[in-house]
N, C-alpha and C positions, 0 to 999 in steps of 0.2 A: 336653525341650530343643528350642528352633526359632529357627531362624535365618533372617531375613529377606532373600526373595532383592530385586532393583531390580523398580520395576514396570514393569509394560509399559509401552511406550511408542506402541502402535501405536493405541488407544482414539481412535475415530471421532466427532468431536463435532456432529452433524445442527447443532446450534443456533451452533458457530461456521463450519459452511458459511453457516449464512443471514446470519450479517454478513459474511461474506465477498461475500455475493453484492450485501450492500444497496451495498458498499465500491464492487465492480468497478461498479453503477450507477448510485452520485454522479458518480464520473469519467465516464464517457462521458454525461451529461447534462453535465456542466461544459463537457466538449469539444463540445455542440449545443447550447448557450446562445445562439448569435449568430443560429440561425434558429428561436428562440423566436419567433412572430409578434407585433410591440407595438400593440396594440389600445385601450389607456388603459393608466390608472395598477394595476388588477390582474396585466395581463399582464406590466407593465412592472415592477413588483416579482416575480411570480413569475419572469423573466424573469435579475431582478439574485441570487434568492436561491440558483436553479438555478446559476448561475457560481460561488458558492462552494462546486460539487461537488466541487471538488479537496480538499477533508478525506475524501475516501474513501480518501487514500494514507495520510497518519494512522491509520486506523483498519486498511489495510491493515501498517503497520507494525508496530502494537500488534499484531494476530493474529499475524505473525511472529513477536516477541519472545517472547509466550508460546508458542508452538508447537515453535518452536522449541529456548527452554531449557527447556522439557517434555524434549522426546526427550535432549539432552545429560543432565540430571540425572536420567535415570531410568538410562543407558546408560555413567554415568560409569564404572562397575565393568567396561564389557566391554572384551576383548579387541581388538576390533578398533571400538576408539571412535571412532577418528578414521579411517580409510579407511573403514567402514561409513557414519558420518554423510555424508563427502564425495563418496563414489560415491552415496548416495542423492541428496546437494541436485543433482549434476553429472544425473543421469538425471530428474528433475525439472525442472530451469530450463534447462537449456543446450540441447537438441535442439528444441522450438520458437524458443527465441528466436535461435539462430543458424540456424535453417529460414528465419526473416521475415526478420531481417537481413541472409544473402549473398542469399536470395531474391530480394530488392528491390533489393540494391546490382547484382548480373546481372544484374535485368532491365533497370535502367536503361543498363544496359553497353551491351546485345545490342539495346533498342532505337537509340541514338547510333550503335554501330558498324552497322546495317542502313537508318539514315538517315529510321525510319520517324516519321510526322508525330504531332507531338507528344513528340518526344522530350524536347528543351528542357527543356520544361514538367514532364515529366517528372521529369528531373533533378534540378529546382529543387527536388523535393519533399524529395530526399534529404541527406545531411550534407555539407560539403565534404570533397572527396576525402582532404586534410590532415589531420581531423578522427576520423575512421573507425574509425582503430587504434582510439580510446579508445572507441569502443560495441564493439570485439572484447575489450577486457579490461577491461570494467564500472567505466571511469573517465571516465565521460560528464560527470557531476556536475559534474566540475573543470575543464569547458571552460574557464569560463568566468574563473578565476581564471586560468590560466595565458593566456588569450589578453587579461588585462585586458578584456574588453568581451566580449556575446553578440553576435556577427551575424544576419545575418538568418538564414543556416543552420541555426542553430540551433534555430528553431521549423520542423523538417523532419518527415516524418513515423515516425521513429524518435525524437522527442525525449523521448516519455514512459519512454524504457527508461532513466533519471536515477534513477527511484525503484528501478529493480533492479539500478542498479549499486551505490546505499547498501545495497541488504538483501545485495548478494554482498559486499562490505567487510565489512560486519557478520560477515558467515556466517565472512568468514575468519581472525576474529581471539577472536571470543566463544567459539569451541567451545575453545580454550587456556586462556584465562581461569579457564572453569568446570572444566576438567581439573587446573589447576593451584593454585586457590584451594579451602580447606574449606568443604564444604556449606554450613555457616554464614554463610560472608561473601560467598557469591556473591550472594543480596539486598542486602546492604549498597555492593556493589561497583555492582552494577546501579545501584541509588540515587544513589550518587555520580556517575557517570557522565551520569546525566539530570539531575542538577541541573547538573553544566559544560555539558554542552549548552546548557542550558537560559540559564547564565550569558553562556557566549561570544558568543549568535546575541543577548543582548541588548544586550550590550559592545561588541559589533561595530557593530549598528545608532544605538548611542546615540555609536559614535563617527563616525558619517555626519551623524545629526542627522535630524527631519523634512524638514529641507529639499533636503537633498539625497539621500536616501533614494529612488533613484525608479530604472526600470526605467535599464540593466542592474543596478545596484547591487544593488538589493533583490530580485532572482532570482539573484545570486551568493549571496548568504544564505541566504536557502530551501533553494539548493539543497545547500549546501554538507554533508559526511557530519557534519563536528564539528555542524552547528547540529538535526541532525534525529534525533540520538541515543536523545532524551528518549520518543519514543514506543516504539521497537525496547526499550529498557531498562524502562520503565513494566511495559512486556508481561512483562516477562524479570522484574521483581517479583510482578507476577501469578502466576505460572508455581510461583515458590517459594511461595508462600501457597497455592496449591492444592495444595502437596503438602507441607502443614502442616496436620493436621486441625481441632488446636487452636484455631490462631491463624484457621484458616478461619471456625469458628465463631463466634469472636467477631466477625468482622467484618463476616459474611452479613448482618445488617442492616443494615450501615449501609450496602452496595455502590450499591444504589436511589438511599440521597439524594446517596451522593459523585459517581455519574454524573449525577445530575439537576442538580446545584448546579455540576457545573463544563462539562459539556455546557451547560446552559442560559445560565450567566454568559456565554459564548462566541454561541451563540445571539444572546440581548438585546445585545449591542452590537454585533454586525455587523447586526441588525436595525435599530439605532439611526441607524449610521453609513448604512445606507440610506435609509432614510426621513430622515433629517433632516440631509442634505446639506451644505445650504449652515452649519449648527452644526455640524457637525462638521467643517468646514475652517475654520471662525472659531476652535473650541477648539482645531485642531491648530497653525494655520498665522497666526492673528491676524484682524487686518484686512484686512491688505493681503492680496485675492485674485489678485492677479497673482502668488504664492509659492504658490496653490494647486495641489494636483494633483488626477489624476483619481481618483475612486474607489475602484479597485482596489490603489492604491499608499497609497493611504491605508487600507485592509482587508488588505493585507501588511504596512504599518507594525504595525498594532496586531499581527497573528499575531506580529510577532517578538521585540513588547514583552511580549508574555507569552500572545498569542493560542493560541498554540502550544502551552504546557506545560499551556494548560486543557484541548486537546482530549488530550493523553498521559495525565493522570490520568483523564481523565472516559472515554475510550476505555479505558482502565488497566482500569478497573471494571467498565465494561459488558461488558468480554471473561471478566473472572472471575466476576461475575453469572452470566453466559450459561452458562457452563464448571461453576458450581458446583450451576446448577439444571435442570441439562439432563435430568435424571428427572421434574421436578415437569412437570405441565400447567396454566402459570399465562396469560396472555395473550402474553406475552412470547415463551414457549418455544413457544404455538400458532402464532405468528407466525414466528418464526423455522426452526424446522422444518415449514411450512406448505410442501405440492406447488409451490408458485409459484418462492418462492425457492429450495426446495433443486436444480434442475435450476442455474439460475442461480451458486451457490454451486461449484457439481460443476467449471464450464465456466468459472471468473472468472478464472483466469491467461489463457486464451485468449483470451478476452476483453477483457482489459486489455490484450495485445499486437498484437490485432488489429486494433482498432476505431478507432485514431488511423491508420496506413496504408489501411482500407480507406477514412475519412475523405476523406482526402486526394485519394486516386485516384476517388471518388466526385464530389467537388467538380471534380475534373478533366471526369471522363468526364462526370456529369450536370449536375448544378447549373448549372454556368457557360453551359451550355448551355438553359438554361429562360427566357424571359423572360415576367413576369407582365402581362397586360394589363390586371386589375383587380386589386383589393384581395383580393377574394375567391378570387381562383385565387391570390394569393401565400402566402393562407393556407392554404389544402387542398392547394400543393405544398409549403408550410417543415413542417406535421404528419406528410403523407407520407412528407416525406424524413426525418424523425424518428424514424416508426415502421421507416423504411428500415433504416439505419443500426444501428437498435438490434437488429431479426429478423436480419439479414445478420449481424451480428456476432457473435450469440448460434448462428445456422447454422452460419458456417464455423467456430465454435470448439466446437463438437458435432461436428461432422465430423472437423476436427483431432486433439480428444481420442482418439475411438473408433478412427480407423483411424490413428491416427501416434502422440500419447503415448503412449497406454492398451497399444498393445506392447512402447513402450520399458519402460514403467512395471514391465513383469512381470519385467525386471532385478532391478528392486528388493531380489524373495526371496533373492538371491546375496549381501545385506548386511544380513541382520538380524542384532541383536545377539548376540553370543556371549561366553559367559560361562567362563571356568575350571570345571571339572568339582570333584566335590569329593573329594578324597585318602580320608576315612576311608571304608571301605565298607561301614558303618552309614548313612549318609548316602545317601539318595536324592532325586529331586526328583520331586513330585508337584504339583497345582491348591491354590490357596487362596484362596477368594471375595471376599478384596477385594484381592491383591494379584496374581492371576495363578498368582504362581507361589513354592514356598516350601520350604524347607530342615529338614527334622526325622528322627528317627529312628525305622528301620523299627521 
């Protein structure tokens, strides 16, 4: 007789560090787009394709989702399911990012109150005072809805912590869910879920229309938690299918063409929409170019028209690919656990909360201060500052990790899963090779 214990949940995935790491830098190239140097039309397309880094939150989302409802469905059965998941997310997210946040909001305090130069400017980097509460309790996202309109504050340099106020929403409402629904329906539930997402954020946008569709509007949608569901939940069906061996199997090959065909569908038309401009405000927008807009609201129209729910599926795949073949050494899995990225991978929270403030304060202290005399020095300082940015960033969130997480982190052993002991004492627990850990008689 044997009775099946939960599996673990703590299995180390090298190959979804590496898309973690390719994640944390789409975004921080998305955010150095603007001193991409434009030299012709190569630079000036690598330039426009660089800006739409920001699918690295997407793909950051998706690894959530599965990661996520990984540890809840393996850990449904313990004891302490819900204080162990919560003190783990809370020793994880919250001690950096409320390090950078009062960190920043004091210093601009202590520079104002000591009068020292460049204060101002300072300030201006950070949210309005009004504003604040909602980055201290992860409801950034809905500025924008409750103040009717973005201001200018809003593009401060805390404004990326948007995407960690949706995955702490998320965090706090899915671990019930999965507690409370049978194993079974938690993918069907998941499903459902990203398809309203996926409904609302196009419901919404088709009830603005293209033509009015244009910044604040169409970053109240993006950013909003109901319209970005579809990729946290995508993930969160992932999650269940790899701990379905059956239905894994049949699906392992198809995971290659479903991320190639809806990654790529996504690809070819923002491709499209850049390269071929002025057709693609005639097909959006008509004749009349005075109803035209720019670019970028026209590559956030399309994301909301369905832009979106291609990279959730196509990201959906590539995270269960990654997940499913992380034993095999195929090109993929060389790449993805390749020396390069995996440091990368280890350090991309830090990363992702560093590198828009250090930004900032960069353009402050340096930047503004550089004036190019030729062409040539404009471009060996915008590279510079590039490679700047991005070492600096990748520094201080290796330093951060090792001497400030990585001791909080060791909390963590105080909240591993605990299980009911088992009554009959025939019953003991010993190892069992594919599940960890397992239930049979001595």
């Amino acid at each position: 007789m044997a009775i099946s214990a939960p599996l673990k949940s703590g299995r180390k995935f090298q190959s979804l560090d590496g898309l973690r790491a390719i994640a944390a830098l789409l975004v921080i190239f998305h955010h150095l787009h603007d001193y991409f140097p434009i030299l012709g039309w190569p630079t000036y397309y690598l330039s426009r394709f660089v800006q739409q880094g920001w699918i690295g939150v997407d793909l950051f989302f998706v690894l959530s989702g599965f990661l996520i409802t990984g540890i809840l469905l393996d850990t449904r059965a313990a004891t302490n399911y819900f204080s162990g998941f919560y003190a783990r997310r809370v020793l994880r997210i919250f001690p950096l990012y409320y390090l950078v946040l009062v960190g920043l909001i004091a210093t601009g305090a202590l520079l104002t109150w000591r009068h020292v130069s460049g204060a101002a400017e300072f300030a201006r980097l950070l949210p309005l005072p009004q504003d604040r509460w909602t980055y201290f309790c992860f409801l950034t996202n809905w500025i924008g809805l409750w103040k009717a309109h973005w201001d200018s504050h809003f593009a401060s340099i805390l404004a990326h912590f948007w995407s960690l106020a949706i995955e702490e929403q998320f965090y706090l409402v899915w671990p019930f869910m999965v507690w409370l629904a049978p194993r079974r329906a938690v993918p069907w539930i998941a499903g459902t879920l990203a398809l309203v997402a996926a409904v609302v954020r196009g419901a919404w946008a088709m009830h603005f229309g293209p033509y009015h569709l244009v910044l604040p509007i169409s970053i109240e949608i993006q950013l909003a938690t109901i319209c970005r569901l579809d990729g946290l939940f995508l993930g969160a069906i992932g999650a269940c299918i790899f701990r379905n061996p059956q239905l894994l199997a049949r699906l392992r090959r198809w995971l290659p063409w479903i991320a190639t065909l809806f990654l790529g569908a996504f690809v070819a038309v923002v491709t499209f929409m850049v390269v071929e401009r002025d057709l693609t405000t005639y097909l959006i927008y008509g004749s009349d170019f005075r109803l035209a807009h720019p670019m970028e609201d026209q590559i956030l129209l399309f994301s909301q028209y369905g832009g979106l729910s291609l990279m959730a599926v196509g990201f959906g795949a590539l995270v269960l690919l990654a997940a499913a073949t992380e034993d095999q050494r195929s090109w993929m899995q060389r790449l993805l656990q390749s020396r390069i990225l995996a440091p990368f991978g280890k350090y991309s929270y830090g990363m992702y909360v560093y590198h828009v403030p250090l930004l900032g304060i960069a353009n402050l202290a340096l930047y503004s201060s550089f004036h190019a005399h030729t062409l040539t020095q404009r471009v060996l300082w915008n590279c510079s500052y590039i490679g700047f940015i991005v070492a600096a960033s990748f520094a201080i969130s290796a330093v951060s990790y090792e001497f400030f997480e990585k001791k909080i982190l060791r909390f963590k052993r105080h909240f591993e899963a605990r299980y009911p002991q088992a009554r009959h004492p025939l019953f003991v627990v010993h190892p069992h090779p594919r599940t960890e850990s397992s239930l049979s008689i001595r």
